[in-house]
C-alpha positions, 0 to 999 in steps of 0.5 A: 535364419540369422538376421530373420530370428529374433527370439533373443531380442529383449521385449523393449527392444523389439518393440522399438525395433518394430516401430523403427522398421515400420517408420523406415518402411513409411518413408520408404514407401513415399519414396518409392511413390515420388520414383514411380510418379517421376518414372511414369511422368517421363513414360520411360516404361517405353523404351524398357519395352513395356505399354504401361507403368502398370506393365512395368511394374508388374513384370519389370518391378515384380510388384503383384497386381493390387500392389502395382495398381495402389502404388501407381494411382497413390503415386499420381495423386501424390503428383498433383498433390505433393502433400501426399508425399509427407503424409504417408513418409510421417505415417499420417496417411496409408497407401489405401487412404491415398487410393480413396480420396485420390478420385475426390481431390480436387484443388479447392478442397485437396488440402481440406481433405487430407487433413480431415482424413488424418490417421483414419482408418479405412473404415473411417475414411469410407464413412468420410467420403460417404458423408461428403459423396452420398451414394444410393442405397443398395437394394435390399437382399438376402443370400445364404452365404453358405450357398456361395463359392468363397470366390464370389464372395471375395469377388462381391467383397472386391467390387464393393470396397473398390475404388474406381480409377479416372476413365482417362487412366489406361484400361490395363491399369484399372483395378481388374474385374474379378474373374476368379478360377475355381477349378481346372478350367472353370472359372466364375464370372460375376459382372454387372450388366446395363438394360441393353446388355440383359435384353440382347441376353434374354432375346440371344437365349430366346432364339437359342432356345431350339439349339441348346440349354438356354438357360445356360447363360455360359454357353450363350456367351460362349456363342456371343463371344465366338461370333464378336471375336470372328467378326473383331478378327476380321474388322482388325487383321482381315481373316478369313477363311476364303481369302481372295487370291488378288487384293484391291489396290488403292492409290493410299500410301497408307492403305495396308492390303489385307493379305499383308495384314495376314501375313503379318499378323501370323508372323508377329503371333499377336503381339507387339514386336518392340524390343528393349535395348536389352532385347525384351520384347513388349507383351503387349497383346492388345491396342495393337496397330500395324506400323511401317517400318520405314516410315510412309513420309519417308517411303515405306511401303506396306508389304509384309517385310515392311510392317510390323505389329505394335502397341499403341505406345510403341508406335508412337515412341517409334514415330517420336524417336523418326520425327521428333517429341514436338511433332508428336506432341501437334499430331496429339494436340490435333487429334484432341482438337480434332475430337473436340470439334466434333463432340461440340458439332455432335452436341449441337446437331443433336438437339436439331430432330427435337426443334424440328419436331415442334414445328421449327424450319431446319434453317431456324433449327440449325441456328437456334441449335449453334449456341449448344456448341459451347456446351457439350457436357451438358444434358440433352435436355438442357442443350434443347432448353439452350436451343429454345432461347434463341426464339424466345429471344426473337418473340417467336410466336410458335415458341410456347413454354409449355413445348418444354414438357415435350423436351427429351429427357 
């Protein structure tokens, strides 16, 4: 045991003692936080092989899931809000306060608020943000407990008191769904679904009503899930079961015959091929893109020797190494005003069908429509309000108020 058994130690030194080591583990802690914001910030996951910080963290660091996921976003949030460091070093703030508030910090309210959650609980920390962010009721309901796998309950207990990340984060660091294991090969799966998703089911079922148990909602996923992974396979890597014996050609240096991605695919098995200096191999298994091995600008051709599978963030530290950190960062700042021209363009045209249907020309439409560029995040509803304004302004005598109770909604 040695250093591990402390039977011997006096009562008043053991109680000093805890309180040093929990002081030591504090500050600890924060710096492990300032390494891990430090860390992530310069991406230097990448080239030790890995897609995420989260990956890294987990299979590098040996961090559990949940550890990985606290320590990341408290991390983060710790970034943009330095304060954090000192609070959780001096014990003013734990690991789980961080994750709470880091989805409601924001510069007008960040110093405010962490002062108000001052050596608070959880609980206490919850009946904040509550107060602050009122959420809708739950609806009323009564389960007998008892009639419940201990592992749906954990599952319900996680999704309740789960604190969702940024939609900007990557998807393999959110805080994972539950799909707990129950048995040998049998696993529960609880997720909640929106209107569509409960009427594509409910109809799946009826038309599989002749074939199977319908009421089986595991055997319809299994058919539904069957279907989407054939048809996700076919789309990605081109497989079929008939393929042609002579492919389409095209004049796009770029374009990858499907026979390529075949053979590519088999020969990589599903998995990016980047390797550390070390020789380990990144486990990514999803996001991935076929790459050329020797860059197109530079003349690689799209054979099966001259591709390979990557994950997304290994393409593109591979194309940063050939061409440089400025040249990736204008292709990205491209894409992004790329992206956004077209959310605007969308937010304008959208709104076009509704004008047209009070009676507007597609001339007038389109230029009552163009103000609604500069609003994209606003509702449809709004937009179309926006819209109207520009015969409004014009004394339009087609324009009516009334015509706005007819506004989508």
């Amino acid at each position: 045991m040695g250093k591990y058994s402390l039977s011997h130690v006096s009562d008043a030194a053991l109680a000093r003692d805890l309180a040093a080591a929990v002081a030591g583990d504090r500050a600890s802690t924060a710096i492990l936080l300032a390494h891990i914001a430090e860390f992530d910030a310069r991406k230097l996951y990448v080239p030790a092989a890995h897609p995420s910080m989260y990956s890294y963290c987990v299979h590098e660091l040996k961090l559990s899931e949940e550890a990985a996921f606290k320590r990341i976003h408290a991390a983060r949030a710790a970034r943009r809000f330095p304060a954090i460091f000192g609070a959780v070093a001096d014990g003013r703030l734990h690991l789980s306060a961080v994750v709470m508030l880091a989805l409601h910090l924001t510069p007008e309210n960040g110093a405010e608020l962490l002062t108000a959650a001052t050596h608070r609980s959880k609980a206490e920390i919850e009946k904040l943000l509550a107060e602050r962010s009122p959420r809708p009721d739950l609806p009323e309901q009564v389960v007998p407990m008892s009639a419940l796998q201990p592992a749906l309950v954990m599952a319900a207990q996680h999704t309740l008191g789960r604190v969702e990340p940024p939609a900007s984060e990557r998807a393999e660091e959110h805080a994972p769904q539950k799909l707990a294991p129950l048995s040998r090969q049998r696993y529960a799966l609880q997720p909640t679904v929106d209107q569509e998703t409960y009427d594509l089911l409910r109809q799946a079922q009826a038309l599989l009503g002749h074939q199977l148990n319908s009421s089986d909602i595991a055997q319809v996923l299994t058919r539904a899930l069957r279907l989407l992974v054939r048809h996700l396979e076919r789309r990605k890597f081109a497989a079929t079961d008939r393929p042609r014996r002579r492919g389409r050609s095209s004049l796009n240096p770029r374009h990858i015959p499907a026979a390529v991605k075949r053979a590519v695919r088999e020969r990589d098995q599903d998995q990016c091929t980047f390797r550390s200096d070390s020789g380990r191999r990144c486990p990514a298994r999803t996001r991935l893109e076929f790459d050329h091995i020797e860059p197109v600008a530079c003349g690689g051709q799209a054979t099966v020797e001259g591709m390979r599978l990557r994950c997304r963030a290994h393409n593109q530290y591979g194309a940063g190494c050939t061409f440089g950190a400025g040249f990736m960062d204008r292709k990205r700042q491209q894409v992004r005003e790329a992206a956004a021209a077209a959310k605007r363009k969308q937010a304008a045209e959208e709104v076009i069908p509704y004008l047209r249907a009070l009676g507007f020309r597609a001339d007038e439409s389109r230029a009552a429509a163009a103000p609604c560029e500069a609003t994209p995040d606003a509702s449809l509803e709004q937009r179309a309000k926006l819209a109207l304004t520009y015969f409004a302004d014009r004394h339009c005598t087609r324009w009516r108020p009334a015509t706005v109770a007819a506004l989508p909604t």
